[in-house]
Structure formats: C-alpha cells, structure tokens
N, C-alpha and C positions, 0 to 999 in steps of 0.2 A: 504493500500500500504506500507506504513511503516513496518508493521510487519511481513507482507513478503519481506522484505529487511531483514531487518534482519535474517529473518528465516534463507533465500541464504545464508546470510553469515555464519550460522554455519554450513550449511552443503556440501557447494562447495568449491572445489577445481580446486585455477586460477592456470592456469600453463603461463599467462602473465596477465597484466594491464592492467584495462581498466575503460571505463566511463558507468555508466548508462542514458539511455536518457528516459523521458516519453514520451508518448504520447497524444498528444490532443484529445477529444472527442465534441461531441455536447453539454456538459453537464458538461465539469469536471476545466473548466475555474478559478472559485474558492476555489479551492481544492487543487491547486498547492503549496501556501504557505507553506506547511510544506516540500516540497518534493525538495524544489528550494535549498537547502546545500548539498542534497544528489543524485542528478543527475547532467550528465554535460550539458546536454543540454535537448531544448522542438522539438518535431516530430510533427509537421502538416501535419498527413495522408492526400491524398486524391486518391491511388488506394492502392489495392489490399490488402487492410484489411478493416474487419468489423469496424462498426459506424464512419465512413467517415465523415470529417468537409464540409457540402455543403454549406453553408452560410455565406456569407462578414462577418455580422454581429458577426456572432458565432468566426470567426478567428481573427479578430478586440478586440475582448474582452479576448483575449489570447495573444494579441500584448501588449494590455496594463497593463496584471498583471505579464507577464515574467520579471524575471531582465536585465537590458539593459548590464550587464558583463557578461552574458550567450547566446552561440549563439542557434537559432532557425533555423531549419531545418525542410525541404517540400520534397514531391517528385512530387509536383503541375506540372500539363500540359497543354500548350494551353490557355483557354483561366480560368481556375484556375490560373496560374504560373503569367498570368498577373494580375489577384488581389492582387496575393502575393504583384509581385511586386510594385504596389501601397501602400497597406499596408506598406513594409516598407519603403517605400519613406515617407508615411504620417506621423509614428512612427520617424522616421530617426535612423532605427533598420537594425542591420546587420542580412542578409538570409543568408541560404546557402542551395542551390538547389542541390538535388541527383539523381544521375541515369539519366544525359537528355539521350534520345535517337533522338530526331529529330533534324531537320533541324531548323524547324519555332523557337521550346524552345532554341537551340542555337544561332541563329541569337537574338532574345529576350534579353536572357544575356546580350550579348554582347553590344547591343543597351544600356540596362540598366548601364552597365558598363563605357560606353562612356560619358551616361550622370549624372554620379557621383552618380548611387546608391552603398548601400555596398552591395554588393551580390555575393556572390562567388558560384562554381557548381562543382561535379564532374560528371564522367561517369562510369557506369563500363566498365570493362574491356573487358568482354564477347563484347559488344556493338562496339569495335574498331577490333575483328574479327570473327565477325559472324551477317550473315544479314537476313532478309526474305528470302532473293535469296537461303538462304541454310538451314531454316526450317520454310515453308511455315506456317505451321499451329501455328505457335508463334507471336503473333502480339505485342509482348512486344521488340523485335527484331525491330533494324532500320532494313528501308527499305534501298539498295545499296545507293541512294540519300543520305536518311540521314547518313550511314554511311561513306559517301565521307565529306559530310559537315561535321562530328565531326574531320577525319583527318585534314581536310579545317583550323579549329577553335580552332587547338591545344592548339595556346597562350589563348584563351578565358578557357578553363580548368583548373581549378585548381586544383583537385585531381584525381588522380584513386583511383578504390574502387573495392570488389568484388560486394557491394550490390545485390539486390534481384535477378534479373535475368537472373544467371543460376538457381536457386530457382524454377522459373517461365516458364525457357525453360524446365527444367528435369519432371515439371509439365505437363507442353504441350504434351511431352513424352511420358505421363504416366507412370514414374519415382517412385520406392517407393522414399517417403520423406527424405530428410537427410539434416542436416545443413551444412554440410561440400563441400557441391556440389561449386563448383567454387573456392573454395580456394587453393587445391594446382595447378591446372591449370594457375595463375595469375600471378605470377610472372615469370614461364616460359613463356608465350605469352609475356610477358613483353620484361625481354630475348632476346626472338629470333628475337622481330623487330628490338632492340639494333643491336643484328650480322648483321641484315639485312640493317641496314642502315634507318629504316622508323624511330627509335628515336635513342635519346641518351642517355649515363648516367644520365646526369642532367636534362632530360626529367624527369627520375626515382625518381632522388633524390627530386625535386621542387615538385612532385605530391606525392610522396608515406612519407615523412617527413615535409619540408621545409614550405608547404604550410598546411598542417592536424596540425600540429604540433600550425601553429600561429591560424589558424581559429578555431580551439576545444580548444584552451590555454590547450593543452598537456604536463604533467611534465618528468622533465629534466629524461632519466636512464642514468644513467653516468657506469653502468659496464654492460652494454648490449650491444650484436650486432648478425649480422647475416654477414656469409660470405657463396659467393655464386663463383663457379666453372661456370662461363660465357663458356668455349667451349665444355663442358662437353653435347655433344648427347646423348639423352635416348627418345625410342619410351614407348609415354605414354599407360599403360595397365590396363585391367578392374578393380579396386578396389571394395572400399566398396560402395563410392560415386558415383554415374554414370559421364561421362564425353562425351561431343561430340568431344573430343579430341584423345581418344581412338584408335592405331593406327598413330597418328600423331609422328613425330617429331622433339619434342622442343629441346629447350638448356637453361642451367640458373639452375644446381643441387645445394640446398640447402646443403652445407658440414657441416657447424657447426652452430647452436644455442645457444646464451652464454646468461644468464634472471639472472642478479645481482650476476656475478662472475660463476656465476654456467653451465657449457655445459647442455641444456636441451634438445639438439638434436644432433645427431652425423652421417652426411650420412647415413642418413633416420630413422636411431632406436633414436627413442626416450627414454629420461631417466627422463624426469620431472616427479613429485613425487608430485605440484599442490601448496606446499607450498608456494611460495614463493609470486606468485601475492597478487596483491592488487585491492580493487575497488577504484580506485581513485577520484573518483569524490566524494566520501561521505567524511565526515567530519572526523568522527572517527570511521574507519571500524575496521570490527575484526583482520581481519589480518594482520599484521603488517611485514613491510620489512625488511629483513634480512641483516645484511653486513656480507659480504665476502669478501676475500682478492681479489683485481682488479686482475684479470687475464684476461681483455679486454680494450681496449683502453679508454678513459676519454669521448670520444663523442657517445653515444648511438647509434648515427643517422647517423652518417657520412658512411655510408655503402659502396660507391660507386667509391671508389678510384680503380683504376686496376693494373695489374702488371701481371709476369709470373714467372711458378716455374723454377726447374731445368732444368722439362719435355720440356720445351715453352708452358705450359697449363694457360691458361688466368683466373685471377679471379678478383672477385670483394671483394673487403673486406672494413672495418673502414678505414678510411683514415690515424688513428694512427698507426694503425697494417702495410699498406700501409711499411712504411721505413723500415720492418722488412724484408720484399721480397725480394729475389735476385735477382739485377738488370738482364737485361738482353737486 
C-alpha cells in the first residue's frame, strides 16, 4: 500500500486537496500501523464493495488499533449501524456515518446523539431529491417516507456529501461508469432549494465546510474560494456524466474557482494545470504548495455571504470579497 502511495504521487495531478482514507477489511486490522500518518481517516465498509466487514469481532479489533485523533467512518445500516454504534460507545470513539438514506438509521443517530454518543452523519444529496417514487428499480434510493424523515431530521445532519449514490443510481440505469456522476449536479440542487425557501445559506455553509471541516480536522486554505451566481437559471444538459437531472432547471452557476491564489475555473472552462494540490493527509507528500500573491479573501471557506451586482443578479461569494459588492 505504501508504494503505491507513493507511486500516485509521482504520477497524479490534484487540481485540489484532499485526504486519503483506507479501508477496512476482514483481515487487514494489523496492517494499519504504517499507513495511520498517511491517510486521514479508516472506512468501515459494509455495502456495496467487495470483502465487506461482517463480524462485531473483526470491526472491534479495528476500533482498537485506529488512533483515537483520527476519525473512522461507516456506511453501516440497520441493524450493522447499530453495532457500530455500540462499538463506539464501548471505544468512546468518535463515528461518522455516511450516506443515511432511511428513516429507522436517522431516527438511530439521533437517538445516539441525544444520548451522548460522538457520532456525526451525512446524506447525500441525490437522497434529499430523488426517491423510489421516481426510480423504482434503485433501492439505494429512500423511499418518499424516508425521504420526508431526512427533510424531518435536518438539525440531526451534519454534512452533505455527493457520496456513492448517484454512482449506484447511474448503475441501476445501466449507466457507462464514470466518477464524476453527481458532482456537478450538487451544488445546484443545493441552490435551488436555497431560492426555494426548503434551506438556507447557512444550511450550506454548517454542512458543506463548518461541520466536514471540524469532523475530518480539514487544513486551513487561506487563498481559496469558490463564488457562485445564486439566480443565474440554466436547464441542465446531456454531458459526459449521465445525470437524472437532464432537462431540469436549476440555479446556483459556478463563476469562479480561485485553489491558492490561482483562478482554476472561470464560468465553466477550466484552466487548472493539477499542480498545485496536495495530498494532505500524508506527512511528506510530493507535492508541495505553492504561494501566490492573495488574490482571494483570507477565509477559504466563508463562501456564503450574498449581495447583488449592478445587474440586481444575486451571488454568493467569500464573505471577504462580500464588502467588495455594490450595495444595492
């Protein structure tokens, strides 16, 4: 594992920062020791990837060789999701559950939450608008119930995510493969519930920085941001990625990408060149971060401040950048 860590690193190019996470196995318990400096977190599989942890036991002895300053992540269900969460009750180990899609695993949480476990969860996003009711043959998909109970349970969420399941519906599909399924979709559905009234900014900003940021101990980028054109309509169209959105439309267009001083996206063309990222979570990765002269606000993450242009066109930007707007 090691030496393909490294491999990646001489021959990928990040065009952002990120962590690497392992994954658990039936078998690979103590194995981890070398690999705990250079991932940021442990994955306890238990759907939809090979060699699956089925056993208390087997997940019990991955509890106790993980370090207690890294968190451990599940995408446990049912009545897995409740051993997790005994486990880290027993450990007094912080979880963090992905992807719920039901009723019962969110009620669950929450329970857990009430009674002083550490455990935090996200959903994906796909999961908050789209149900069985609209692709039968997807059971990875809440049912309208569940999908009532996750709007129900907002405060109980802690993050959005794209996670696996556009992955899993585009499969359903029978979808060629592609990684990129769900991701630009996300932030527009995001978006347009904002316009809508079903969330708010600060819905956005607690789940998509605020809270990922504290639960993955995520490092500071002080000359990044992302600013987004909130009234800006565009009917979504067929790309590379397949999408069930196709046809629809959203709101919420991505205008500029700034990744350590540098615009790495510019209303929709891309100009990253991949240098720049880093893998963060390893100790001493190859690639190493560049400065550039600030040409974005000092808070990376503050994305969600609003304002309007000359036009009355509503945006979302850094909260620094925010005073730069003309009032209106």
């Amino acid at each position: 594992m090691l030496r393909l860590l490294k491999q990646h690193w001489l021959i990928a190019n990040w065009h952002c920062d990120f962590n690497y996470s392992v994954a658990a196995t039936s078998t690979n318990s103590q194995q981890l020791s070398p690999l705990t400096s250079r991932v940021g977190s442990l994955f306890i599989p238990f759907n939809h990837l090979s060699g699956n942890i089925n056993k208390v036991a087997t997940v019990n002895s991955h509890f106790g060789v993980w370090p207690t300053l890294k968190p451990i992540m599940t995408d446990a269900k049912t009545t897995d999701l409740a051993s997790i969460l005994l486990l880290a009750s027993l450990h007094n180990r912080n979880v963090h559950v992905t992807s719920v899609t039901t009723k019962d695993d969110i009620k669950l949480i929450a329970l857990s939450k009430e009674k002083g476990l550490k455990v935090t969860c996200d959903i994906a996003v796909y999961a908050l608008f789209l149900s069985q009711d609209d692709y039968p043959t997807c059971p990875a998909l809440p049912t309208a119930e569940d999908q009532e109970a996750l709007w129900d349970n907002l405060a109980i969420i802690d993050c959005f995510s794209v996670g696996s399941l556009p992955f899993q519906l585009a499969h359903d599909m029978k979808q060629d493969v592609n990684a990129a399924f769900g991701i630009a979709d996300t932030l527009p559905l995001l978006i347009t519930a904002v316009c809508n009234g079903r969330l708010t900014i600060d819905d956005l900003k607690i789940r998509l920085h605020d809270n990922p940021k504290t639960i993955f101990d995520l490092h500071d980028q002080p000359t990044c941001s992302v600013e987004v054109e909130m009234d800006r309509s565009y009917k979504v169209q067929t790309g590379d990625a397949w999408s069930p959105f196709v046809g629809s439309t959203l709101k919420g267009t991505v205008q500029r990408v700034t990744f350590k001083g540098k615009t790495t996206a510019l209303d929709g063309h891309i100009s990253s060149d991949g240098l720049y990222g880093i893998a963060a979570s390893v100790a001493d990765p190859v690639a190493t971060s560049v400065t550039s002269p600030q040409l974005r606000p000092e808070s990376s993450h503050a994305v969600f401040a609003t304002g309007q242009d000359e036009d009355g066109r509503h945006f979302v930007v850094p909260s620094r950048l925010f005073q730069n707007l003309p009032d209106k």
